[in-house]
Biopython code that builds the backbone (N, CA, C, O; Angstrom):
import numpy as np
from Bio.PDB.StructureBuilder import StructureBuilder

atoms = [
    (1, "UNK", "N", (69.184, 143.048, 55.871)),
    (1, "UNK", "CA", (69.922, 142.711, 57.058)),
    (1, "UNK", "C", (71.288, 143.373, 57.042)),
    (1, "UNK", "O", (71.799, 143.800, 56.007)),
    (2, "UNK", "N", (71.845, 143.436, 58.217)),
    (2, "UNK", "CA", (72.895, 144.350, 58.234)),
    (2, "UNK", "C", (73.866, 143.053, 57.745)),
    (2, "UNK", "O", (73.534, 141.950, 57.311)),
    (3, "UNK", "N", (75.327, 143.691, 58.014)),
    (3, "UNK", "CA", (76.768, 142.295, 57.581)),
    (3, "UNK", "C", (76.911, 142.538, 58.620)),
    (3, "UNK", "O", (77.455, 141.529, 59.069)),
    (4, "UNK", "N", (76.722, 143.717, 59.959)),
    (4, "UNK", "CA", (77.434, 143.775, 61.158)),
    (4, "UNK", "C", (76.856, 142.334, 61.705)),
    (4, "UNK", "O", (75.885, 141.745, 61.231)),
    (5, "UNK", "N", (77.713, 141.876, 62.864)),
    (5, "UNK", "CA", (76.756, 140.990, 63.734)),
    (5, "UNK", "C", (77.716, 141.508, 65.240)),
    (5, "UNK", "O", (78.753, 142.168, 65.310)),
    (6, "UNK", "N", (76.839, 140.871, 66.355)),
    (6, "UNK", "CA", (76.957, 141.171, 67.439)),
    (6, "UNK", "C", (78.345, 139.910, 67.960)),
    (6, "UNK", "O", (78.370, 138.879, 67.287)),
    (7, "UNK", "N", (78.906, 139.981, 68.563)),
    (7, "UNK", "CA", (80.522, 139.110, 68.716)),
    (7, "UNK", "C", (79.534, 138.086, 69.820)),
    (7, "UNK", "O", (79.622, 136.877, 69.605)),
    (8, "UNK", "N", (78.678, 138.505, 70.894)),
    (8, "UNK", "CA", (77.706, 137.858, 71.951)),
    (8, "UNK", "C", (77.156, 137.293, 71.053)),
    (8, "UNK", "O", (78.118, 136.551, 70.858)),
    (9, "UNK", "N", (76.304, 136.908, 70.162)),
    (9, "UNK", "CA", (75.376, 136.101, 69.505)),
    (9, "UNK", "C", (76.149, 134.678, 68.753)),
    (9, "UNK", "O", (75.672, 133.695, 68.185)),
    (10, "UNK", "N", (77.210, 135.000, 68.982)),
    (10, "UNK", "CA", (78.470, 133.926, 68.051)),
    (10, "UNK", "C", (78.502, 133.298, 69.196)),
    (10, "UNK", "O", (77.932, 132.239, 68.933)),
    (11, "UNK", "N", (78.813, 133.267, 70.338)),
    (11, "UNK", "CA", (79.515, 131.904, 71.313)),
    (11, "UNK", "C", (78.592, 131.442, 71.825)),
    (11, "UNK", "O", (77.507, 132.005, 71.968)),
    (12, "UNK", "N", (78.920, 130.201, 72.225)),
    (12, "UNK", "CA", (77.611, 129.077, 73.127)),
    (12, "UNK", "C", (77.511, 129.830, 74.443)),
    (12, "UNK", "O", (78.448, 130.339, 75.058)),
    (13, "UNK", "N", (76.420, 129.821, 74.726)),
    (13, "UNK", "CA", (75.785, 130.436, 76.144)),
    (13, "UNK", "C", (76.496, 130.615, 77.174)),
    (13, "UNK", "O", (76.679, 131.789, 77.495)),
    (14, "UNK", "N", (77.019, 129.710, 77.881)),
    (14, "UNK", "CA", (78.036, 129.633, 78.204)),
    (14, "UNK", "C", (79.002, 130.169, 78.447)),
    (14, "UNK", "O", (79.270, 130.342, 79.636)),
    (15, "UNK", "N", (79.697, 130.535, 77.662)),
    (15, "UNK", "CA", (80.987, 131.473, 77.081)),
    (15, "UNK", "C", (80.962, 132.933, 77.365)),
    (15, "UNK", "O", (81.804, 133.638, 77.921)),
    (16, "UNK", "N", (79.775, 133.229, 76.842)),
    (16, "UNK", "CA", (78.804, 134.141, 76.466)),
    (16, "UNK", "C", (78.430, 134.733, 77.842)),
    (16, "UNK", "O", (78.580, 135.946, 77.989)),
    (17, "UNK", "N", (77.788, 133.726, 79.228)),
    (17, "UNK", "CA", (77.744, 134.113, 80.236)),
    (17, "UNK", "C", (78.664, 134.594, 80.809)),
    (17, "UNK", "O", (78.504, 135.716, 81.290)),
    (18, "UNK", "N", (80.157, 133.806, 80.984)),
    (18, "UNK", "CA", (81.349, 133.826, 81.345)),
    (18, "UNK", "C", (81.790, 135.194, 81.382)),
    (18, "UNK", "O", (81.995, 135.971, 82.314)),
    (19, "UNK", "N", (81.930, 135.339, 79.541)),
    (19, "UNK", "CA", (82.765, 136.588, 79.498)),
    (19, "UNK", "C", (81.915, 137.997, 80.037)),
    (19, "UNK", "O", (82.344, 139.031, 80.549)),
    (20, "UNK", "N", (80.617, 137.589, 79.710)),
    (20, "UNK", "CA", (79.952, 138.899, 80.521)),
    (20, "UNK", "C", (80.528, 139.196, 82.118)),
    (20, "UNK", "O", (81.064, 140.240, 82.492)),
    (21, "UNK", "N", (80.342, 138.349, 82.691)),
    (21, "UNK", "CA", (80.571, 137.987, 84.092)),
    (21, "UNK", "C", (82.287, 138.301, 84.371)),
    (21, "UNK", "O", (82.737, 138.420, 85.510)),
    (22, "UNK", "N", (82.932, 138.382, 83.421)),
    (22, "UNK", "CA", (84.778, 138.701, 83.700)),
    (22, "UNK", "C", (84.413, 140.270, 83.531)),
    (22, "UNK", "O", (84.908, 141.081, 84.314)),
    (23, "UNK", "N", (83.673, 140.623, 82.655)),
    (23, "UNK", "CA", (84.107, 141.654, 82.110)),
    (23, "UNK", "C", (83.019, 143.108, 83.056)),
    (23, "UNK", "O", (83.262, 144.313, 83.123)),
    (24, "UNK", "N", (82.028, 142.431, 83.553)),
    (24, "UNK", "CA", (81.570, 143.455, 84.933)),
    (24, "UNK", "C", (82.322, 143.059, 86.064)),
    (24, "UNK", "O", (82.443, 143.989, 86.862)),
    (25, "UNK", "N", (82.858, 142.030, 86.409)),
    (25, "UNK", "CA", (84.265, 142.205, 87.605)),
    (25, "UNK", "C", (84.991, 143.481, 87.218)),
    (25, "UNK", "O", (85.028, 144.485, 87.928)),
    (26, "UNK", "N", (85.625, 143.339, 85.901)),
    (26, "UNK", "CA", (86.573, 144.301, 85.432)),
    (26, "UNK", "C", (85.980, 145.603, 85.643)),
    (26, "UNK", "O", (86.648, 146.419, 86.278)),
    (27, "UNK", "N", (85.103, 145.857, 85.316)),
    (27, "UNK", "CA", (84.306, 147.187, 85.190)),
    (27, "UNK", "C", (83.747, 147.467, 86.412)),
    (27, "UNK", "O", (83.192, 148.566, 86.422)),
    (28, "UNK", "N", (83.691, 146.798, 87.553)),
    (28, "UNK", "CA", (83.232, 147.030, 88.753)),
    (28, "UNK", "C", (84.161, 147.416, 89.510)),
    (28, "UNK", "O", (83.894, 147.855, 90.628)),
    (29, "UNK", "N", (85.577, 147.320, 89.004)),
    (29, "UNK", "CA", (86.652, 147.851, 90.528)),
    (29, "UNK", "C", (86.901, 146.459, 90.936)),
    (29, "UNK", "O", (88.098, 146.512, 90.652)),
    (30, "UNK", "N", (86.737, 145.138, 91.414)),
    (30, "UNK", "CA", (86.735, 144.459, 92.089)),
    (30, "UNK", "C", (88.136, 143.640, 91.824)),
    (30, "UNK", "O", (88.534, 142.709, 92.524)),
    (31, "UNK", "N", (88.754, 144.139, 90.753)),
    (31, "UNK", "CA", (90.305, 143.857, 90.428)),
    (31, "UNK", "C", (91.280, 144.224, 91.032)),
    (31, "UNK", "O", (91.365, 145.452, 91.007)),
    (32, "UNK", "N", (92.341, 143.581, 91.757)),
    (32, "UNK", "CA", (93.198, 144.232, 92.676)),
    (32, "UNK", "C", (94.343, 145.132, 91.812)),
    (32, "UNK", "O", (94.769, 146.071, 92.485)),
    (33, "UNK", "N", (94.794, 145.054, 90.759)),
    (33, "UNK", "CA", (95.862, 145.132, 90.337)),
    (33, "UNK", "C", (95.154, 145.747, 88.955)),
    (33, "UNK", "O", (93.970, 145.522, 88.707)),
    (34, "UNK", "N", (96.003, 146.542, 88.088)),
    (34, "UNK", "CA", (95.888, 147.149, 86.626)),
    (34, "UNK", "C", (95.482, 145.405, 86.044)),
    (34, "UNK", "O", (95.321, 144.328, 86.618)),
    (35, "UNK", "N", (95.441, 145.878, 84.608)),
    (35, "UNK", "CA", (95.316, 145.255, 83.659)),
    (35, "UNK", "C", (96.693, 144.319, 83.409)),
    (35, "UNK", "O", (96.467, 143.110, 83.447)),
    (36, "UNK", "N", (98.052, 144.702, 83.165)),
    (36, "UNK", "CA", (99.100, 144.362, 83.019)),
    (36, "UNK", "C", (99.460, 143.505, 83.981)),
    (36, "UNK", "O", (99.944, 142.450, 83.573)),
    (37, "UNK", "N", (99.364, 143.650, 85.172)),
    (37, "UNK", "CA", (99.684, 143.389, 86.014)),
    (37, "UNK", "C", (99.022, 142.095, 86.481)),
    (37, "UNK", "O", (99.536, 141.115, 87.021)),
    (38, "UNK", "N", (98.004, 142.287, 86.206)),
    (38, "UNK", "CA", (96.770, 141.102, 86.344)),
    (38, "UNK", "C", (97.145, 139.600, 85.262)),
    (38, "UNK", "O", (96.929, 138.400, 85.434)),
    (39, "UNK", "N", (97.870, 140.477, 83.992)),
    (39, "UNK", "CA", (98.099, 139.161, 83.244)),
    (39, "UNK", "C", (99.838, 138.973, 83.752)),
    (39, "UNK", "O", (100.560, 138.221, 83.097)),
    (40, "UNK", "N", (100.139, 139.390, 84.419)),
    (40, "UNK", "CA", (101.546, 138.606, 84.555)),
    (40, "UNK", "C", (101.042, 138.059, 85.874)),
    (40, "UNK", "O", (101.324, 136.864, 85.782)),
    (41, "UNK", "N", (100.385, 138.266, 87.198)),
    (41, "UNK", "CA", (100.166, 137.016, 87.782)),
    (41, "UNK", "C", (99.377, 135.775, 87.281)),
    (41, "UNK", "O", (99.716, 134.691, 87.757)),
    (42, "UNK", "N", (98.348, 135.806, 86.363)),
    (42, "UNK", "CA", (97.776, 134.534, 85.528)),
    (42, "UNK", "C", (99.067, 133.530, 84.724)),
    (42, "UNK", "O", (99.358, 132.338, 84.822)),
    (43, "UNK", "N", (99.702, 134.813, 83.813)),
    (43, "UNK", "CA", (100.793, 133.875, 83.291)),
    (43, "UNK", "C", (101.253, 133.055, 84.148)),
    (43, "UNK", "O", (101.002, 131.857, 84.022)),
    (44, "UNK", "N", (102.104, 133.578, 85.312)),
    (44, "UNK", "CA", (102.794, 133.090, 86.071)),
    (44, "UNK", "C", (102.193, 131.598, 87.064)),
    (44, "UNK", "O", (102.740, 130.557, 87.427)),
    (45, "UNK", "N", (100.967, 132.112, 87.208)),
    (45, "UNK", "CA", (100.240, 130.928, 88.123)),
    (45, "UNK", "C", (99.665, 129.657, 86.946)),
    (45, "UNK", "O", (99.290, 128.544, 87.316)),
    (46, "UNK", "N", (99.690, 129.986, 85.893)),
    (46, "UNK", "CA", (99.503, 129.176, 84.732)),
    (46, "UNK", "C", (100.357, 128.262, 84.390)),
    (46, "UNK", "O", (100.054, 127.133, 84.004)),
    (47, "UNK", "N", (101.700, 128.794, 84.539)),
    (47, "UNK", "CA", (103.037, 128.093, 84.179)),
    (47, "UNK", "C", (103.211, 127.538, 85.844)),
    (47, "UNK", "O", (103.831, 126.524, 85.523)),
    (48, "UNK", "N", (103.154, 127.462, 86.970)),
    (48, "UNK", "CA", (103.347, 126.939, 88.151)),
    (48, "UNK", "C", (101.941, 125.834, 88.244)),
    (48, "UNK", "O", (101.966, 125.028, 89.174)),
    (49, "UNK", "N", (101.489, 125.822, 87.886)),
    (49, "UNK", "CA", (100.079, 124.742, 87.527)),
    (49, "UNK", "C", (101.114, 124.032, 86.536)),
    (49, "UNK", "O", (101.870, 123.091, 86.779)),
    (50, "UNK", "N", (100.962, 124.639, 85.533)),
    (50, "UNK", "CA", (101.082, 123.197, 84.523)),
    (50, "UNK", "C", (102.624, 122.665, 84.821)),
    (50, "UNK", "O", (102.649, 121.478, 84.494)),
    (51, "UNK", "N", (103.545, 122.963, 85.171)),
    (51, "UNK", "CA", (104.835, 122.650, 85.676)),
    (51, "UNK", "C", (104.677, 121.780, 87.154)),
    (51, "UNK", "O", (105.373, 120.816, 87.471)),
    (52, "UNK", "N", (103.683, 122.324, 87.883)),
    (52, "UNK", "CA", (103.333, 121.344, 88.868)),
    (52, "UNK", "C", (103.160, 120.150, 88.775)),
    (52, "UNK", "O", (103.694, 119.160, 89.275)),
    (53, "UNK", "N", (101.755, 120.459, 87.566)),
    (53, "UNK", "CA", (101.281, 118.897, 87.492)),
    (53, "UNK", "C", (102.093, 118.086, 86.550)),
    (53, "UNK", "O", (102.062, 116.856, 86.526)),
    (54, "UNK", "N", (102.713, 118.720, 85.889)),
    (54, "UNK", "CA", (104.011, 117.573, 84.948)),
    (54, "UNK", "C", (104.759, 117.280, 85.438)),
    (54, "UNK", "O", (104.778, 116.063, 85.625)),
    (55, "UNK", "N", (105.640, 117.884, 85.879)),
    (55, "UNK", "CA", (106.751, 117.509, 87.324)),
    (55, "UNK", "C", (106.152, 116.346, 88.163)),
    (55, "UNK", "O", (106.662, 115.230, 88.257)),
    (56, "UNK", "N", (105.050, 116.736, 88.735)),
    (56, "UNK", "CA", (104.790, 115.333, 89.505)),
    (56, "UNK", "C", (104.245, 114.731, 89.073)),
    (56, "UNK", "O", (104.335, 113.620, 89.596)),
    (57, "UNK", "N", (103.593, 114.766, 88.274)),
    (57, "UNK", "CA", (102.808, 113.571, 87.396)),
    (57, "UNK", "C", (104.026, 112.769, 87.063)),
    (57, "UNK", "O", (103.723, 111.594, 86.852)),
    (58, "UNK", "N", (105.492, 113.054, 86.930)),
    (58, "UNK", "CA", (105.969, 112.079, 86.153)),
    (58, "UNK", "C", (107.098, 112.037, 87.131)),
    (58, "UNK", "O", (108.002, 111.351, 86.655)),
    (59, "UNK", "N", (107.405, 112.517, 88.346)),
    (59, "UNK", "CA", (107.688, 111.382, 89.122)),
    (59, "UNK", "C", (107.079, 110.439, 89.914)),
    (59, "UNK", "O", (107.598, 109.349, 90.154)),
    (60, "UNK", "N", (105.962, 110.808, 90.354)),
    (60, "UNK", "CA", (104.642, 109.600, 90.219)),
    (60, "UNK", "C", (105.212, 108.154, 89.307)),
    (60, "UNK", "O", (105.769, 107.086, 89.563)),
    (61, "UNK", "N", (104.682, 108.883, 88.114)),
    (61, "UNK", "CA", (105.023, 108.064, 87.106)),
    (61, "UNK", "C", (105.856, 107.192, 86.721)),
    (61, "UNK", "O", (105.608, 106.066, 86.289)),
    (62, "UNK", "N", (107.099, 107.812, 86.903)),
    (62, "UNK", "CA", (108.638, 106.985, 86.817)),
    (62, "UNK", "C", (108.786, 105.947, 88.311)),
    (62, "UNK", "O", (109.258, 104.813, 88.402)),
    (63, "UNK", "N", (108.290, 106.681, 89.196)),
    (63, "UNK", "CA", (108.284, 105.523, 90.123)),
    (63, "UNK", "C", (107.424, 104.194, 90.183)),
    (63, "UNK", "O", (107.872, 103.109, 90.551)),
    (64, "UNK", "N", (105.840, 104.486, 89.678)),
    (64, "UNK", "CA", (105.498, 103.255, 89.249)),
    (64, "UNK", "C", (105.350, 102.405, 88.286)),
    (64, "UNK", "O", (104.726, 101.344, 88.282)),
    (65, "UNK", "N", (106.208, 103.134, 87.113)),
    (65, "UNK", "CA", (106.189, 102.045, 85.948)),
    (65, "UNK", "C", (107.736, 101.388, 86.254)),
    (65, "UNK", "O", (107.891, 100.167, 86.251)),
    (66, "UNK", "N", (108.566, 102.081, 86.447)),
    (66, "UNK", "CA", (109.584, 101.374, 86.263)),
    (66, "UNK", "C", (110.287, 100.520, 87.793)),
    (66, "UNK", "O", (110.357, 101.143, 88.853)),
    (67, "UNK", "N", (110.767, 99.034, 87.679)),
    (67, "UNK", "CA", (110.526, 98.532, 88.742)),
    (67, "UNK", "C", (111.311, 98.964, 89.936)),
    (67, "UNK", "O", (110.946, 99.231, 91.081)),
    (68, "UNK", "N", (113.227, 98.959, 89.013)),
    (68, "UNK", "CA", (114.021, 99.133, 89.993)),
    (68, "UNK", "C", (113.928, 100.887, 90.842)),
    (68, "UNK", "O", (114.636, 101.395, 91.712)),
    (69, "UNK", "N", (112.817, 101.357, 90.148)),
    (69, "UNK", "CA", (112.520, 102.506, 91.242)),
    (69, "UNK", "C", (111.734, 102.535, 92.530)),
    (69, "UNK", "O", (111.523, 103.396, 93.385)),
    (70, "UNK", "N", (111.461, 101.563, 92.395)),
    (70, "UNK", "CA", (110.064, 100.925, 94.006)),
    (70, "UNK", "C", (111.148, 100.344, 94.488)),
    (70, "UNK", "O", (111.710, 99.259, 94.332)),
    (71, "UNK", "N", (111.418, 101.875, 95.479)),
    (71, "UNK", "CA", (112.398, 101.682, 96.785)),
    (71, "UNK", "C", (111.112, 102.326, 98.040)),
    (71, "UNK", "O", (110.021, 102.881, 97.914)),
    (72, "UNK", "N", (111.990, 101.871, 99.278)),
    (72, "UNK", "CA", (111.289, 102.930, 99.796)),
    (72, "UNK", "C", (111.395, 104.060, 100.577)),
    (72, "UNK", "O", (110.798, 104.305, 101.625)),
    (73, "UNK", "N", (112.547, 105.014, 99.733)),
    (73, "UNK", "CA", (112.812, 105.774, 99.492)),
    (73, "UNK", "C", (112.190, 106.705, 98.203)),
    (73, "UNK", "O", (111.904, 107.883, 98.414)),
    (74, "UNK", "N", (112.057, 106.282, 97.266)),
    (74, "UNK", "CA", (110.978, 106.649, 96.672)),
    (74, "UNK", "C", (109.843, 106.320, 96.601)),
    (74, "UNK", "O", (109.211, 107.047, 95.834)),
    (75, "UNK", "N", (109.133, 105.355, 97.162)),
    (75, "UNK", "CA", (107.932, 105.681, 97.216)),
    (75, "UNK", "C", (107.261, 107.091, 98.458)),
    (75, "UNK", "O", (106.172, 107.664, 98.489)),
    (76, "UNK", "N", (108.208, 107.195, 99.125)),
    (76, "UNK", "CA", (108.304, 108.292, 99.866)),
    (76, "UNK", "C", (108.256, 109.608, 99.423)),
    (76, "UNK", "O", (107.512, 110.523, 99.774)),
    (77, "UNK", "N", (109.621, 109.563, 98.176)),
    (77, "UNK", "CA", (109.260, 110.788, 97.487)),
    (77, "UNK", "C", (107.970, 110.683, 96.806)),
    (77, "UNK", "O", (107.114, 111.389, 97.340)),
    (78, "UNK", "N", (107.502, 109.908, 95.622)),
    (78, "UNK", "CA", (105.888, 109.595, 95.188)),
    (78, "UNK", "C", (105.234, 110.268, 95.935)),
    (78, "UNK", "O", (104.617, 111.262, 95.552)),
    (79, "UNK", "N", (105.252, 109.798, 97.292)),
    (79, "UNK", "CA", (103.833, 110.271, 97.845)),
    (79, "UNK", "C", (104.082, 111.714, 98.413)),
    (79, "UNK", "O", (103.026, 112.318, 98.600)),
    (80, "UNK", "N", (105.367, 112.506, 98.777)),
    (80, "UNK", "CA", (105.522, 114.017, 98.973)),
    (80, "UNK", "C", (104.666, 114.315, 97.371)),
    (80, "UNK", "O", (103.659, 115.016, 97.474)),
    (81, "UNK", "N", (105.015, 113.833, 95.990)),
    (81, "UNK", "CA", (104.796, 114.217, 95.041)),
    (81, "UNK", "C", (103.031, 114.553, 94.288)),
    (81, "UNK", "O", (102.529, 115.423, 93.575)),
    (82, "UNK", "N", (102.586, 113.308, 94.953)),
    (82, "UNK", "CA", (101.423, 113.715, 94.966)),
    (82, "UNK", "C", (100.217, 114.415, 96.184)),
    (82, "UNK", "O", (99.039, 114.756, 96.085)),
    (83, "UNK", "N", (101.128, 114.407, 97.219)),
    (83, "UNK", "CA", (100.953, 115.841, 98.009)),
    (83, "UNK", "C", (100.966, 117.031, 97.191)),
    (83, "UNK", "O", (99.987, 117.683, 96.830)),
    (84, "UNK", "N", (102.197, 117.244, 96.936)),
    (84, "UNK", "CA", (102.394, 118.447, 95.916)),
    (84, "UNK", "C", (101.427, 118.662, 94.628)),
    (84, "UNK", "O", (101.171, 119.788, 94.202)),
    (85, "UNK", "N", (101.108, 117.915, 94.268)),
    (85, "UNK", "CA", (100.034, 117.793, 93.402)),
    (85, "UNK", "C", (98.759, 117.847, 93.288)),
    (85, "UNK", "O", (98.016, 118.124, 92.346)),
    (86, "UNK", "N", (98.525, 117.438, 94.763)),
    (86, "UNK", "CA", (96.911, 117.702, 95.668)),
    (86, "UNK", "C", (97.151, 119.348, 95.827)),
    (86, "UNK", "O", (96.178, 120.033, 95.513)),
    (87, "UNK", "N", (98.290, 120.022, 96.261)),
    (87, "UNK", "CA", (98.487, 121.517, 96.561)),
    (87, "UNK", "C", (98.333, 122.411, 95.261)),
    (87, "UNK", "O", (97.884, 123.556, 95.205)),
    (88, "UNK", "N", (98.825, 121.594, 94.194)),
    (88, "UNK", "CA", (98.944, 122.137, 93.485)),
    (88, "UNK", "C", (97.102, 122.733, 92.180)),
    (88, "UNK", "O", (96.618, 123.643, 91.507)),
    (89, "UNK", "N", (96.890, 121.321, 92.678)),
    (89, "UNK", "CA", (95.242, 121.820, 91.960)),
    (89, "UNK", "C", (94.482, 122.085, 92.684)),
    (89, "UNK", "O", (93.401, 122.330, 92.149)),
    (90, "UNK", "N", (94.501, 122.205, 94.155)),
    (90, "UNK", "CA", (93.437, 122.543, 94.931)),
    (90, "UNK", "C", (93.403, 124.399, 95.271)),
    (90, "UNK", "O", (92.508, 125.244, 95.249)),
    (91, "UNK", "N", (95.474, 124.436, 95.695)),
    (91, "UNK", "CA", (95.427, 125.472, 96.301)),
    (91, "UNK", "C", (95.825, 126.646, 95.430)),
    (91, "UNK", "O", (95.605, 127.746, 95.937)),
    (92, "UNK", "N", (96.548, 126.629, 93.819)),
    (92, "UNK", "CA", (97.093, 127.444, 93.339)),
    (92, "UNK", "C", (95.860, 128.307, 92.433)),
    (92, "UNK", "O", (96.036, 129.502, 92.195)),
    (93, "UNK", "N", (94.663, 127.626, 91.978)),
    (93, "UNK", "CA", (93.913, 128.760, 91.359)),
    (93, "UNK", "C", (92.900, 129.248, 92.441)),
    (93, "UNK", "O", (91.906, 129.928, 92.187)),
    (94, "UNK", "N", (93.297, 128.794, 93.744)),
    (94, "UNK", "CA", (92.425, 129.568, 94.868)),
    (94, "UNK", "C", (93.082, 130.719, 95.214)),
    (94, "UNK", "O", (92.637, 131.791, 95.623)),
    (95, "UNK", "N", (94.121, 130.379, 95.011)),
    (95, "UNK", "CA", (95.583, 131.726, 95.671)),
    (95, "UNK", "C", (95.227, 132.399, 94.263)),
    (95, "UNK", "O", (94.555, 133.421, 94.401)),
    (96, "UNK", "N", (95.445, 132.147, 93.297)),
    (96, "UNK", "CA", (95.110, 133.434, 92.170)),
    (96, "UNK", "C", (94.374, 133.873, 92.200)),
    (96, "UNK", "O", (94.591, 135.024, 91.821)),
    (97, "UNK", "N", (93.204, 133.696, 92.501)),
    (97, "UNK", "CA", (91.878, 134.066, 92.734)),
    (97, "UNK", "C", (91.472, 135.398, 94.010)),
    (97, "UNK", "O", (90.696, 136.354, 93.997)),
    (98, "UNK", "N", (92.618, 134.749, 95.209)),
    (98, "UNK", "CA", (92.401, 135.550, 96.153)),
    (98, "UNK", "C", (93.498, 136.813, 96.517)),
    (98, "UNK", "O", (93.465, 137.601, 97.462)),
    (99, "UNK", "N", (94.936, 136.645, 94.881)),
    (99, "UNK", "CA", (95.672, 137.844, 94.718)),
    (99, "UNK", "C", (94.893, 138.484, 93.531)),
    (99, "UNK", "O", (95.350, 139.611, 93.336)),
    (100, "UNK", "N", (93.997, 138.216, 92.762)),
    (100, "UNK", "CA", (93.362, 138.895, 91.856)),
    (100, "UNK", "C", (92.480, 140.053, 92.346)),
    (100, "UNK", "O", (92.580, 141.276, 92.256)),
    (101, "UNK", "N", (91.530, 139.175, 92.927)),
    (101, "UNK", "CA", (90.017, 139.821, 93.450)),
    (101, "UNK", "C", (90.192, 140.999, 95.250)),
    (101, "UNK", "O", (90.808, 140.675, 96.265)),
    (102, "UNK", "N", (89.558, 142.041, 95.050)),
    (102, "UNK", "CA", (90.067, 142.739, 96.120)),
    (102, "UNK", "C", (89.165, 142.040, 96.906)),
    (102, "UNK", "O", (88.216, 141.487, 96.352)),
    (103, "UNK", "N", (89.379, 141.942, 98.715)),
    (103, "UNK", "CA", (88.793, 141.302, 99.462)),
    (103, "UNK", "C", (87.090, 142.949, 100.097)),
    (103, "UNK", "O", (87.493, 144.111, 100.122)),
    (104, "UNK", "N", (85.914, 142.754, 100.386)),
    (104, "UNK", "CA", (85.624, 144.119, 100.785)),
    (104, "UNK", "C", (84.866, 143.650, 102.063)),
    (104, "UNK", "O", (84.373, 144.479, 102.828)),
]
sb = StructureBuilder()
sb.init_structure("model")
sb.init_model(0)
sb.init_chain("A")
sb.init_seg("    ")
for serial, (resi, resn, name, xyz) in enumerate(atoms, 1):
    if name == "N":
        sb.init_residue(resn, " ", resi, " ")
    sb.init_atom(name, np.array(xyz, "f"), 0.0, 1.0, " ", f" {name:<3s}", serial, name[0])
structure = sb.get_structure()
């Protein structure tokens, strides 16, 4: 037997499907942008996700654990917050998706 092994035969199916499937996008043209370029909008939409959802997750948060914050004035803000938060997981890896991928 050889010591080589194949890097595809190592990951769960899955994975395995996945990366095939990124990696004929890549090879098909269907990328709007270089390589470089492609990972600084991911970074960027990565860090606006997870800053989204912490940010409002925890003024959410601070408004309903703690009492003297249930005004209603903030529960006002709360609920802009989890607006923002509905925007934030619904609409931000759709928008990456649709500055990534060329439209044809």
């Amino acid at each position: 037997m050889s010591s080589e092994k194949n890097a595809s035969h190592d990951l769960h199916p899955f994975l395995n499907e996945t990366l095939n499937i990124l990696l004929n996008i890549q090879n098909l043209g269907y990328l709007r942008h270089e390589d470089f370029i492609t990972l600084i909008f991911i970074v960027a939409y990565v860090v606006v996700f997870i800053l989204g959802i912490f940010g409002n997750a925890l003024v959410i948060g601070i408004v309903m654990r703690i009492k003297k914050m249930r005004t209603v004035t903030n529960y006002f803000i709360a609920n802009l917050a989890f607006a923002d938060l509905l925007v934030v997981i619904f609409c931000i890896p759709a928008t990456l998706v649709s500055n990534l991928v060329t439209r044809e």
